[in-house]
TIVO-2410 file (N, C-alpha, C; in nm, 3 decimals):
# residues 140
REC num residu      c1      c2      c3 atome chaine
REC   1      X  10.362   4.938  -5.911     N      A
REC   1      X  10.403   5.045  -6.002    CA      A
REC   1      X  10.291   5.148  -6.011     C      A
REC   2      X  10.318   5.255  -5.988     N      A
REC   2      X  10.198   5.378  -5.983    CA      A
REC   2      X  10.222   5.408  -6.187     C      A
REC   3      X  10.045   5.415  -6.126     N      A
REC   3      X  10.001   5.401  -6.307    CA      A
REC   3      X   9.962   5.537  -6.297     C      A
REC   4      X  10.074   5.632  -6.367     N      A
REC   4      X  10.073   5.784  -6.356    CA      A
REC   4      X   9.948   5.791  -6.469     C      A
REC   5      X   9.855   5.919  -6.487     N      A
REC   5      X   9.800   5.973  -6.584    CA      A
REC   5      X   9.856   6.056  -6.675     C      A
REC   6      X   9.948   5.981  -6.718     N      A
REC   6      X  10.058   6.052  -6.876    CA      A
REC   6      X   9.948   6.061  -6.993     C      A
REC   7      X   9.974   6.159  -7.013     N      A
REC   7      X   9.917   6.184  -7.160    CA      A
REC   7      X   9.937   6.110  -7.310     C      A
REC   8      X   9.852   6.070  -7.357     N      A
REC   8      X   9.897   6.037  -7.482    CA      A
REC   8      X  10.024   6.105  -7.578     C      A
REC   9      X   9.956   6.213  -7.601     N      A
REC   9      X  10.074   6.322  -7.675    CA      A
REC   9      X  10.186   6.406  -7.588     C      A
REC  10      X  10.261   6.459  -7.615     N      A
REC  10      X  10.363   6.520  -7.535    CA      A
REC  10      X  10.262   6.670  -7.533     C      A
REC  11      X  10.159   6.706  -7.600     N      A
REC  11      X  10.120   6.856  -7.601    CA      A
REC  11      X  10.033   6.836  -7.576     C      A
REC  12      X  10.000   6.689  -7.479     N      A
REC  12      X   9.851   6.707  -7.358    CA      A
REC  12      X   9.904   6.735  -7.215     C      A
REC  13      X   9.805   6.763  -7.158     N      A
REC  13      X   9.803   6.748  -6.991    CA      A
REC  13      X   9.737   6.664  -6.962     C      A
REC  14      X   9.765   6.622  -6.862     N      A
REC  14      X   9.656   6.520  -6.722    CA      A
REC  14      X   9.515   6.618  -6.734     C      A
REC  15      X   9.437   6.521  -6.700     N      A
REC  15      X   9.290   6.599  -6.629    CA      A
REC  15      X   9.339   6.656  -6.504     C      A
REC  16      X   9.414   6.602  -6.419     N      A
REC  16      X   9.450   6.673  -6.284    CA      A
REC  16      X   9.530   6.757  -6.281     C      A
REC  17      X   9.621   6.788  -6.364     N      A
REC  17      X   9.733   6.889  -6.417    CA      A
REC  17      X   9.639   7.010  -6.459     C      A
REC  18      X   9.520   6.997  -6.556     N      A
REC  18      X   9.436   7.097  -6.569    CA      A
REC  18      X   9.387   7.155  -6.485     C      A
REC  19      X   9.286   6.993  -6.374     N      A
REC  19      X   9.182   7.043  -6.289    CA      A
REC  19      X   9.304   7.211  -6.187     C      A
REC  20      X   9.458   7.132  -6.145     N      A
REC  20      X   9.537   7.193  -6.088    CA      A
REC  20      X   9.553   7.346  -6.106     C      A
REC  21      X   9.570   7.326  -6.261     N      A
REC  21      X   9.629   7.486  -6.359    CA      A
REC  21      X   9.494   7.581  -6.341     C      A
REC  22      X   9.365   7.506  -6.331     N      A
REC  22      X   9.189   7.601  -6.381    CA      A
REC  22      X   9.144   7.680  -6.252     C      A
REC  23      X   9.247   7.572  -6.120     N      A
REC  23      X   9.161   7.618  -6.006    CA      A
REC  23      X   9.278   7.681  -5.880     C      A
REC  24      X   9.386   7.681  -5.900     N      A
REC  24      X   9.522   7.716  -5.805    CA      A
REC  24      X   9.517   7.867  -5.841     C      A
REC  25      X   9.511   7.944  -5.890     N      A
REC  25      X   9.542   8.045  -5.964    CA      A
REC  25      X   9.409   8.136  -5.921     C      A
REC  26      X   9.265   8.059  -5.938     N      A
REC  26      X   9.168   8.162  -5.885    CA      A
REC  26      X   9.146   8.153  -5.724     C      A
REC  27      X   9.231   8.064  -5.673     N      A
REC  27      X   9.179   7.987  -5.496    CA      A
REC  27      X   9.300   8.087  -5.470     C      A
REC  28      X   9.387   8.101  -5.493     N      A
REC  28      X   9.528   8.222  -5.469    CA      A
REC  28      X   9.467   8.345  -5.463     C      A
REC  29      X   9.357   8.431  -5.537     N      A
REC  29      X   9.337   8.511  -5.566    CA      A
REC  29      X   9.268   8.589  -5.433     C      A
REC  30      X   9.154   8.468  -5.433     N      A
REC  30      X   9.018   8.478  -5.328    CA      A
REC  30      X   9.034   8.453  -5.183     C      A
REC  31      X   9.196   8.421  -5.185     N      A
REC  31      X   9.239   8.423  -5.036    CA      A
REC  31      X   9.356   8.540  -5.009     C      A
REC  32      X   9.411   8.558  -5.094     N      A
REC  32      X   9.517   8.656  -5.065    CA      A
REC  32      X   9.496   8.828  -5.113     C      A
REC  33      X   9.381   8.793  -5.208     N      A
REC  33      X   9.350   9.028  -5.265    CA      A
REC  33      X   9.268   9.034  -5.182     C      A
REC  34      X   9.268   9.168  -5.142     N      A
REC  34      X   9.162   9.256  -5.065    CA      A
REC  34      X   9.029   9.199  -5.135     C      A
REC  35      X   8.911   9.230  -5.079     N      A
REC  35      X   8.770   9.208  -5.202    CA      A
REC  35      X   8.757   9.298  -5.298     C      A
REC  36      X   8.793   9.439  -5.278     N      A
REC  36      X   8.793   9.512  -5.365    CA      A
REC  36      X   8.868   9.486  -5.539     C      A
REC  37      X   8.988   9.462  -5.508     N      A
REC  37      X   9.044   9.413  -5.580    CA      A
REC  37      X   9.014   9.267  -5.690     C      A
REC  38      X   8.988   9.221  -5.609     N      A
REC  38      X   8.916   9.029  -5.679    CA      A
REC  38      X   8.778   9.121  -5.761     C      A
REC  39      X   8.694   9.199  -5.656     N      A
REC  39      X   8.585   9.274  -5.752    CA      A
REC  39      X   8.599   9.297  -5.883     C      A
REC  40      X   8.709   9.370  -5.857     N      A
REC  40      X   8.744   9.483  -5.982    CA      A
REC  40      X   8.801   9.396  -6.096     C      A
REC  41      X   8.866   9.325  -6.060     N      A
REC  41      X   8.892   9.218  -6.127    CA      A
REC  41      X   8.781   9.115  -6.200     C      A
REC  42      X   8.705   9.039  -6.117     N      A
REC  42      X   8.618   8.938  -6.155    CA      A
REC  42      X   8.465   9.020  -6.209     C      A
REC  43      X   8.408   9.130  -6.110     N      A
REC  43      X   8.336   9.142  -6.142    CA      A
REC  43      X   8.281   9.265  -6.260     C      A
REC  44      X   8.143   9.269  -6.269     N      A
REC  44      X   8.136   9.435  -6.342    CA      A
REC  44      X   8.067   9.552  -6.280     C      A
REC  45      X   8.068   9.540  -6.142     N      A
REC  45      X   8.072   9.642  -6.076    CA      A
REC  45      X   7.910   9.654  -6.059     C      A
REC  46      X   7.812   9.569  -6.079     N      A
REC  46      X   7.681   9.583  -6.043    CA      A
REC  46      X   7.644   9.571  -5.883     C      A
REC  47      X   7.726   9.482  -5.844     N      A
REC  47      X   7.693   9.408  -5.740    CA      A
REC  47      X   7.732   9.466  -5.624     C      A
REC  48      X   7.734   9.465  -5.478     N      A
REC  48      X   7.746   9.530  -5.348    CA      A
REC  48      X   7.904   9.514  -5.347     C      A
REC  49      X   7.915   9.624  -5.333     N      A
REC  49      X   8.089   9.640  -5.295    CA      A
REC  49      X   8.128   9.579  -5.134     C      A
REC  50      X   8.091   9.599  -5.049     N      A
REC  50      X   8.092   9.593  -4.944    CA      A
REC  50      X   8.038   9.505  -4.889     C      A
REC  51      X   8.012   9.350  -4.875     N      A
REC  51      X   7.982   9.220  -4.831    CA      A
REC  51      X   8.058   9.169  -4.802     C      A
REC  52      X   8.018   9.143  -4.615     N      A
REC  52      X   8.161   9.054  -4.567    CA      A
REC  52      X   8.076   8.937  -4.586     C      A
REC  53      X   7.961   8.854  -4.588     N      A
REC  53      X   7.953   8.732  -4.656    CA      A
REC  53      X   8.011   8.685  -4.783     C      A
REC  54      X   8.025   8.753  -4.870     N      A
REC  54      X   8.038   8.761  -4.981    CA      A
REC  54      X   8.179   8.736  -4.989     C      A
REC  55      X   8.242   8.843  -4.901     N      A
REC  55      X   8.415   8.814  -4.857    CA      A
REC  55      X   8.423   8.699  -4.840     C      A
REC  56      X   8.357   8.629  -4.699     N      A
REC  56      X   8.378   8.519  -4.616    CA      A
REC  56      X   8.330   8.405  -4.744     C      A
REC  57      X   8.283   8.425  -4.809     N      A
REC  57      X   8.255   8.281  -4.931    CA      A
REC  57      X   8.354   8.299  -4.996     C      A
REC  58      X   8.402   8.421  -5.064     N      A
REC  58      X   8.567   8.405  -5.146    CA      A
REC  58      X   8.657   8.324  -5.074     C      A
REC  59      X   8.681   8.377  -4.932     N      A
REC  59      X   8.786   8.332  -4.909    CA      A
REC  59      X   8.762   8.188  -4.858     C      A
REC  60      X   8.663   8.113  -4.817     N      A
REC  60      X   8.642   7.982  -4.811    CA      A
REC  60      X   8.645   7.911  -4.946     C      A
REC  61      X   8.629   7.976  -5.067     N      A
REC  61      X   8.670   7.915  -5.179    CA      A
REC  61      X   8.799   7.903  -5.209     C      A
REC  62      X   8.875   8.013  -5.176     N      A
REC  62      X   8.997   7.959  -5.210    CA      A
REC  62      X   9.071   7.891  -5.135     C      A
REC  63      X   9.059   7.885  -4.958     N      A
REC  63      X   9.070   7.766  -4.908    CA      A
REC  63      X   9.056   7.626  -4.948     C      A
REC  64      X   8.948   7.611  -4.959     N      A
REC  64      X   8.853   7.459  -5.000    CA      A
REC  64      X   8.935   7.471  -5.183     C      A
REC  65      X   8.959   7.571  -5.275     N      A
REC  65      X   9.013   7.486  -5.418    CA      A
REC  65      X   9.140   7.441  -5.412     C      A
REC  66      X   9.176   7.552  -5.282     N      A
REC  66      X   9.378   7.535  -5.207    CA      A
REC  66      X   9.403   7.363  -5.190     C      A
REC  67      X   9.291   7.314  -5.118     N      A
REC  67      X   9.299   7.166  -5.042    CA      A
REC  67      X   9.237   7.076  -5.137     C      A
REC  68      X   9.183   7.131  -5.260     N      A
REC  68      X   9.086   7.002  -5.308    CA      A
REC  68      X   9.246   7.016  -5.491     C      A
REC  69      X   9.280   7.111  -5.514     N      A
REC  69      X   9.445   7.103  -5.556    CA      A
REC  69      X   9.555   7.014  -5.521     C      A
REC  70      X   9.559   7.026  -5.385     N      A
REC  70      X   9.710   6.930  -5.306    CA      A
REC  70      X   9.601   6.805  -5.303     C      A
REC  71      X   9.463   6.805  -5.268     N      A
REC  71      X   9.426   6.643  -5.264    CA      A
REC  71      X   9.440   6.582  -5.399     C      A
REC  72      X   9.399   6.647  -5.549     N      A
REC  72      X   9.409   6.605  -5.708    CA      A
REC  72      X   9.557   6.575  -5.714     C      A
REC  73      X   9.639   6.656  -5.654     N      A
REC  73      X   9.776   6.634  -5.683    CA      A
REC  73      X   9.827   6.502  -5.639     C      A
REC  74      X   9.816   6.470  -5.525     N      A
REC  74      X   9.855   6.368  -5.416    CA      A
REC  74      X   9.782   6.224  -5.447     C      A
REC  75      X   9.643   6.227  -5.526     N      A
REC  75      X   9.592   6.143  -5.543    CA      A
REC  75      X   9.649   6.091  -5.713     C      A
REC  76      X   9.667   6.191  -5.774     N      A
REC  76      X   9.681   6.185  -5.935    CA      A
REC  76      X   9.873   6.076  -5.894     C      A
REC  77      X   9.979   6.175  -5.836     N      A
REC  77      X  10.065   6.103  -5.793    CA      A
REC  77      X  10.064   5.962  -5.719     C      A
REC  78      X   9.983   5.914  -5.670     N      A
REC  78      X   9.994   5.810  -5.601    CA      A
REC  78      X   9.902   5.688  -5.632     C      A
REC  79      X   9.789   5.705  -5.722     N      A
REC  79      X   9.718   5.574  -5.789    CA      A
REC  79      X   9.834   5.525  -5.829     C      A
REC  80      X   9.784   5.393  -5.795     N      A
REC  80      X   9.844   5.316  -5.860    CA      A
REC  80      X   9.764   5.189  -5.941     C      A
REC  81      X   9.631   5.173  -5.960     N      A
REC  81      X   9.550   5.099  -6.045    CA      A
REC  81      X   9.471   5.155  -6.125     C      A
REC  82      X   9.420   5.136  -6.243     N      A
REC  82      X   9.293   5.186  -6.345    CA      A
REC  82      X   9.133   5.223  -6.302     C      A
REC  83      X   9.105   5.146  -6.163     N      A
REC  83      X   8.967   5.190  -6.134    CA      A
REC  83      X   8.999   5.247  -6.042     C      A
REC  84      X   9.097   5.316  -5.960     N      A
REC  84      X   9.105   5.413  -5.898    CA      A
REC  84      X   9.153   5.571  -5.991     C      A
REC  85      X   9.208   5.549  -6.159     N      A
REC  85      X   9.220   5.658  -6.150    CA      A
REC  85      X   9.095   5.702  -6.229     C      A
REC  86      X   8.988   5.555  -6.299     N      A
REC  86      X   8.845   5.645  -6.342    CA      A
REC  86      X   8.783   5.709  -6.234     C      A
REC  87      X   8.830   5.663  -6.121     N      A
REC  87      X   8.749   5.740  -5.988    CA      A
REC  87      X   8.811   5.898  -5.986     C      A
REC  88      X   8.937   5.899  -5.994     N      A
REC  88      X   8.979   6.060  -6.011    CA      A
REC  88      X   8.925   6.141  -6.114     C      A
REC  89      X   8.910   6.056  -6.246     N      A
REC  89      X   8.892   6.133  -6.366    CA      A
REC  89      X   8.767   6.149  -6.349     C      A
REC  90      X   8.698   6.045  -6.312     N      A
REC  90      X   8.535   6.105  -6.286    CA      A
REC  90      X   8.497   6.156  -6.184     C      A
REC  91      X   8.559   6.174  -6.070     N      A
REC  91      X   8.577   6.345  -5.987    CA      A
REC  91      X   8.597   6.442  -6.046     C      A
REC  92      X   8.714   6.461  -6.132     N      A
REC  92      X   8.725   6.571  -6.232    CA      A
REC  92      X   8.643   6.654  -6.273     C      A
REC  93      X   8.586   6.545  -6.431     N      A
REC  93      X   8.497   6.570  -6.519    CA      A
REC  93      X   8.393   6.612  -6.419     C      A
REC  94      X   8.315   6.572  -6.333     N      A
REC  94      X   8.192   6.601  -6.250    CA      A
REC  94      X   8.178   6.727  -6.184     C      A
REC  95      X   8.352   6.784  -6.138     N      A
REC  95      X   8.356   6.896  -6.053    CA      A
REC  95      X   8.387   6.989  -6.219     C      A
REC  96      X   8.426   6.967  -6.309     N      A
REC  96      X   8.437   7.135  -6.412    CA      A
REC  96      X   8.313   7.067  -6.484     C      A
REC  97      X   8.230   6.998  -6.488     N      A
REC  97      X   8.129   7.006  -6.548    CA      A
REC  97      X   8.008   7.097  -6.492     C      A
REC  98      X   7.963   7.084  -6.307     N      A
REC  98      X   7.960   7.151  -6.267    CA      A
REC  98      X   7.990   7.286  -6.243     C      A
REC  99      X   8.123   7.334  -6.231     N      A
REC  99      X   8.173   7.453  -6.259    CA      A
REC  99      X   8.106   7.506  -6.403     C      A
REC 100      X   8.115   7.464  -6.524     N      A
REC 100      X   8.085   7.566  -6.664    CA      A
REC 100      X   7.914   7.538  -6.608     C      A
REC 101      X   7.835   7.457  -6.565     N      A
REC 101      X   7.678   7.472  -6.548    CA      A
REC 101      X   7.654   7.602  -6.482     C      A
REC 102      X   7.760   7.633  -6.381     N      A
REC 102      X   7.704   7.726  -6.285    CA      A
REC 102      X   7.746   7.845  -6.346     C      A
REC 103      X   7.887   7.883  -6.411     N      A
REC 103      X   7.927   7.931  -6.536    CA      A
REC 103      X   7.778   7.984  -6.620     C      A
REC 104      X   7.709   7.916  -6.670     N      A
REC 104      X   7.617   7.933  -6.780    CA      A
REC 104      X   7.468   7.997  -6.731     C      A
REC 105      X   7.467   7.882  -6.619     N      A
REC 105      X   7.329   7.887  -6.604    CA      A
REC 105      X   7.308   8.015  -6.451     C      A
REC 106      X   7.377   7.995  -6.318     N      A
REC 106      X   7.366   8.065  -6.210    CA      A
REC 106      X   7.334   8.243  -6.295     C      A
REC 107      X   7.254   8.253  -6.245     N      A
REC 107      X   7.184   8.415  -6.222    CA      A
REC 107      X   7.307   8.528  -6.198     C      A
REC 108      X   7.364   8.479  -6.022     N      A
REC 108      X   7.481   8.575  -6.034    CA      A
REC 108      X   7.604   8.602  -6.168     C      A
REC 109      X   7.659   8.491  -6.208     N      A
REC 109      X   7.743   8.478  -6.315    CA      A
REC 109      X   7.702   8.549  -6.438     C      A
REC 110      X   7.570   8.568  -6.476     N      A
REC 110      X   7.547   8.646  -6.534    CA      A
REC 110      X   7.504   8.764  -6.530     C      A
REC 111      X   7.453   8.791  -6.416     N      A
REC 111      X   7.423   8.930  -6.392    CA      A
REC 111      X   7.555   9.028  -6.341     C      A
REC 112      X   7.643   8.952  -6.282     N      A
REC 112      X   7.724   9.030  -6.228    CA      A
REC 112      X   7.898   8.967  -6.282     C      A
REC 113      X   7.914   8.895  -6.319     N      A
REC 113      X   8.057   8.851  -6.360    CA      A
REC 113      X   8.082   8.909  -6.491     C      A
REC 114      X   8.192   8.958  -6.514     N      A
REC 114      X   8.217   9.003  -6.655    CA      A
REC 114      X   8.256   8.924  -6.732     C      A
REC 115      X   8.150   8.915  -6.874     N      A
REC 115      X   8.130   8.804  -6.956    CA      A
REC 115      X   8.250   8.765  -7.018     C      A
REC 116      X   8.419   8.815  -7.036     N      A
REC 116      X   8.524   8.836  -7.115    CA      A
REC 116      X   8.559   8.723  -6.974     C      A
REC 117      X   8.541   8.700  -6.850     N      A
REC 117      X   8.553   8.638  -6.754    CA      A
REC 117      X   8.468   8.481  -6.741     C      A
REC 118      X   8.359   8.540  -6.763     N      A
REC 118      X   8.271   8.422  -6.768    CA      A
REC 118      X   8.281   8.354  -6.851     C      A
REC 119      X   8.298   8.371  -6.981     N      A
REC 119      X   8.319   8.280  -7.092    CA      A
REC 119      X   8.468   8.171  -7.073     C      A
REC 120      X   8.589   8.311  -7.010     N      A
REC 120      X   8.680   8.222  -7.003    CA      A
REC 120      X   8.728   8.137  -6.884     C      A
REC 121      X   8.648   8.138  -6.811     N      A
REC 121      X   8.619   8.028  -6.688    CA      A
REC 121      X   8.525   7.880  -6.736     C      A
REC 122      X   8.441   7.939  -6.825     N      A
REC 122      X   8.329   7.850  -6.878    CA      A
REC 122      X   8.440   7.768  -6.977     C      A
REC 123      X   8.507   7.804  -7.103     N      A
REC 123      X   8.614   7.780  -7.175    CA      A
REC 123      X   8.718   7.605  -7.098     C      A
REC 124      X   8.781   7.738  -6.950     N      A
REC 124      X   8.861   7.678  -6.874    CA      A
REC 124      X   8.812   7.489  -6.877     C      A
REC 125      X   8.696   7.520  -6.768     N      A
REC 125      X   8.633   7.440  -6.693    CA      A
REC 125      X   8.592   7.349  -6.848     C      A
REC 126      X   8.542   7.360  -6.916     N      A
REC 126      X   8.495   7.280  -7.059    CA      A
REC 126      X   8.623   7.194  -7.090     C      A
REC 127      X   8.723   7.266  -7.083     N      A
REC 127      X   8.859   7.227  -7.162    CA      A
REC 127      X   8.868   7.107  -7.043     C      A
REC 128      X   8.902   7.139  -6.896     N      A
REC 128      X   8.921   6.999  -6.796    CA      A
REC 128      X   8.809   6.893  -6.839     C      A
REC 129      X   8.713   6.948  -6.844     N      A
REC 129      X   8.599   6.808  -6.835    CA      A
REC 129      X   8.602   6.715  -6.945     C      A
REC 130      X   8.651   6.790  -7.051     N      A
REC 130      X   8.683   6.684  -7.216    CA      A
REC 130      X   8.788   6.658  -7.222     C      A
REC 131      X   8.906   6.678  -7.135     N      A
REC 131      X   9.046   6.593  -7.068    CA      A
REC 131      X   9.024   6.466  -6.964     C      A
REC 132      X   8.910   6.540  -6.850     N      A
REC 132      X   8.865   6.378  -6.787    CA      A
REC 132      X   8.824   6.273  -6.896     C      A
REC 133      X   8.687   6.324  -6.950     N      A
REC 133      X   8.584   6.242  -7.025    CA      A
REC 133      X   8.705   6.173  -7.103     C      A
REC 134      X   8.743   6.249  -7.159     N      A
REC 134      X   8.876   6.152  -7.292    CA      A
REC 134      X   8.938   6.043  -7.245     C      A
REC 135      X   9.017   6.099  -7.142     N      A
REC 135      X   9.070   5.988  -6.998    CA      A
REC 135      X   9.015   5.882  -6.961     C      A
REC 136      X   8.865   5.895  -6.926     N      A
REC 136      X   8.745   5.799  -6.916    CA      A
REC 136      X   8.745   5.700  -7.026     C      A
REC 137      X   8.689   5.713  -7.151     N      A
REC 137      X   8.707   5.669  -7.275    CA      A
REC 137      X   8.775   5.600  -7.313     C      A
REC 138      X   8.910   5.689  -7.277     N      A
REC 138      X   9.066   5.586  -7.301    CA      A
REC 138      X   9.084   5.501  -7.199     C      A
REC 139      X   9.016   5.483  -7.078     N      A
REC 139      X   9.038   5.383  -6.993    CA      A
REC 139      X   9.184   5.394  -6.931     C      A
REC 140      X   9.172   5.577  -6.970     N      A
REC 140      X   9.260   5.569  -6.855    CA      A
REC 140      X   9.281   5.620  -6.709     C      A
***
């Protein structure tokens, strides 16, 4: 019997339903807008307009969050024991805990991301990691 990660309450999500919702949506972005656009969007306009490294790392991010999405999905669907899904949840928690550090602390994020952005990525990523951790806790 696959031991789904159901929520306690009907007005929770999964940690992987989150990790899914925090990171599908910006990996869509960074592969499919022009750079200009994701710029204008993400950033505040300090930074070099014109970087095809800079390109070439967007769009390998949204590749790599595209595949590490369908892997949370596929894995969240298909445990079927308790110490395989603390192994998901503590993938989770580890990858948006990471995410809000780099959020806070990375140089670029603050020098150049717009803070109405940064905060609510930092927000995002906080909100998944205290859905794993809880998960963890609850043993589940």
């Amino acid at each position: 019997q696959n031991q789904r990660n159901t929520p306690s309450s009907s007005n929770m999500i999964t940690p992987a339903q989150a990790f899914i919702l925090s990171t599908a949506g910006n990996s869509a972005m960074c592969v499919t807008l022009p750079r200009k656009q994701t710029t204008d969007i993400y950033l505040n306009g300090s930074q070099i307009q014109e970087n095809s490294e800079a390109d070439a790392g967007w769009r390998f991010f949204g590749i790599a969050g595209g595949a590490a999405c369908a892997a949370v999905y596929l894995a969240d669907k298909n445990i079927n024991n308790d110490d395989d899904r603390k192994i998901l949840n503590g993938a989770i928690a580890a990858n948006a805990i990471g995410n809000a550090a780099l959020f806070v602390q990375h140089k670029f994020m603050e020098d150049h991301v717009k803070p109405e952005l940064r905060w609510l990525n930092l927000g995002m990523q906080a909100g998944v990691a205290g859905l794993a951790v809880k998960a963890l806790l609850d043993k589940k």
